[in-house]
C-alpha positions as CSV (number, residue, x, y, z in Angstrom):
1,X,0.0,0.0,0.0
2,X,1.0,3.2,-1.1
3,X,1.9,6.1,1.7
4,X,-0.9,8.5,0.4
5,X,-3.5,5.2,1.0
6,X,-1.7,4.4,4.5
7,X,-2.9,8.3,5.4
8,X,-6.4,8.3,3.8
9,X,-6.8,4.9,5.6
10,X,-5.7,6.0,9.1
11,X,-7.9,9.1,8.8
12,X,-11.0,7.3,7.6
13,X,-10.7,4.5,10.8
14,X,-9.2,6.6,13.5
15,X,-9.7,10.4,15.3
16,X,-5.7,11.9,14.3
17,X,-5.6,15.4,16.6
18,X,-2.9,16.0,17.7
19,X,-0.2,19.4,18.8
20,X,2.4,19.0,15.8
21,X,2.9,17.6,12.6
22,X,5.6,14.9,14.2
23,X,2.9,13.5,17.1
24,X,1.0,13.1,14.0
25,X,2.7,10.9,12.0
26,X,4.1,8.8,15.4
27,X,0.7,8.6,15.6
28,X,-0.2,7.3,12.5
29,X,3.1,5.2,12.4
30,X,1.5,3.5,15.8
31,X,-1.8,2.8,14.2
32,X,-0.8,1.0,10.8
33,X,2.5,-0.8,12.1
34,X,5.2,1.4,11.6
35,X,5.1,1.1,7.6
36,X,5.6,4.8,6.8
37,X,8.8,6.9,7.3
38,X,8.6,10.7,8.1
39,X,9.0,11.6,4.8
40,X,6.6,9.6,3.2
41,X,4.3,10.7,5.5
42,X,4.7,14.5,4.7
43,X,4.7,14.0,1.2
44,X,1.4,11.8,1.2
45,X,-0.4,14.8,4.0
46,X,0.9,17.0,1.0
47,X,-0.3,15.6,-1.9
48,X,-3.5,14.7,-0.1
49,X,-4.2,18.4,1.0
50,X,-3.0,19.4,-2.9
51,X,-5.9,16.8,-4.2
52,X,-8.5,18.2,-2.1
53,X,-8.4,15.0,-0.1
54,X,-8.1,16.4,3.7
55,X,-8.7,19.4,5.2
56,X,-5.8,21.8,6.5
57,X,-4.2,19.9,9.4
58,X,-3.1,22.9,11.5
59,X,-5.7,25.0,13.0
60,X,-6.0,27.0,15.8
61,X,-9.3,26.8,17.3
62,X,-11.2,29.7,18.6
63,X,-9.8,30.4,22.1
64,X,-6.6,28.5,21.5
65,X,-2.8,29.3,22.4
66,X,-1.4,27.4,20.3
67,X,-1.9,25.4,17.0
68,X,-3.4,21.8,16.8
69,X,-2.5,19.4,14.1
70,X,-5.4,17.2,12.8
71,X,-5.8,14.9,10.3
72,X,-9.6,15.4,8.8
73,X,-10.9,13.7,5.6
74,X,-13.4,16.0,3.3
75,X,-16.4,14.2,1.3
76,X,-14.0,13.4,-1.6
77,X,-11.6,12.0,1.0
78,X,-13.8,10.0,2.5
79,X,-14.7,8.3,-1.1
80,X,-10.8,7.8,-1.8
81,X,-10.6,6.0,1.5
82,X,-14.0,3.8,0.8
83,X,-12.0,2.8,-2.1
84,X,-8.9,1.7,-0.4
């Protein structure tokens, strides 16, 4: 399976919120064995955000002091992941 599939596939089965971009992927790495490498990982969030796939992963939510990183499928997402 292909990074960009491992990251659709983690963020269709599983809530990803987390404070920074590297607790994200240990915490994707944790949930589908260890199979991706940082890099991988960035370049599959990349080229999912590019495709319209997810949503932004950093925010900072009303009220906040600092930014959160989150890993939210949109509707076309959701269909790519289905389809994995």
């Amino acid at each position: 399976m292909d990074a960009t599939c491992i990251v659709l596939a983690a963020a269709f089965r599983h809530v990803i919120n987390e404070a920074t971009v590297e607790a994200g992927y240990q915490r994707v790495a944790a949930l589908t064995g260890g199979t991706l490498d940082y890099d991988a990982f960035r370049d599959a969030v990349d080229a999912c955000l590019r495709e319209g796939l997810i949503r932004e992963p950093v925010r900072l939510p009303e009220g906040a002091l600092q930014c959160h990183w989150h890993l939210e499928l949109t509707p076309k997402g959701v269909a790519a992941a289905q389809g994995v």
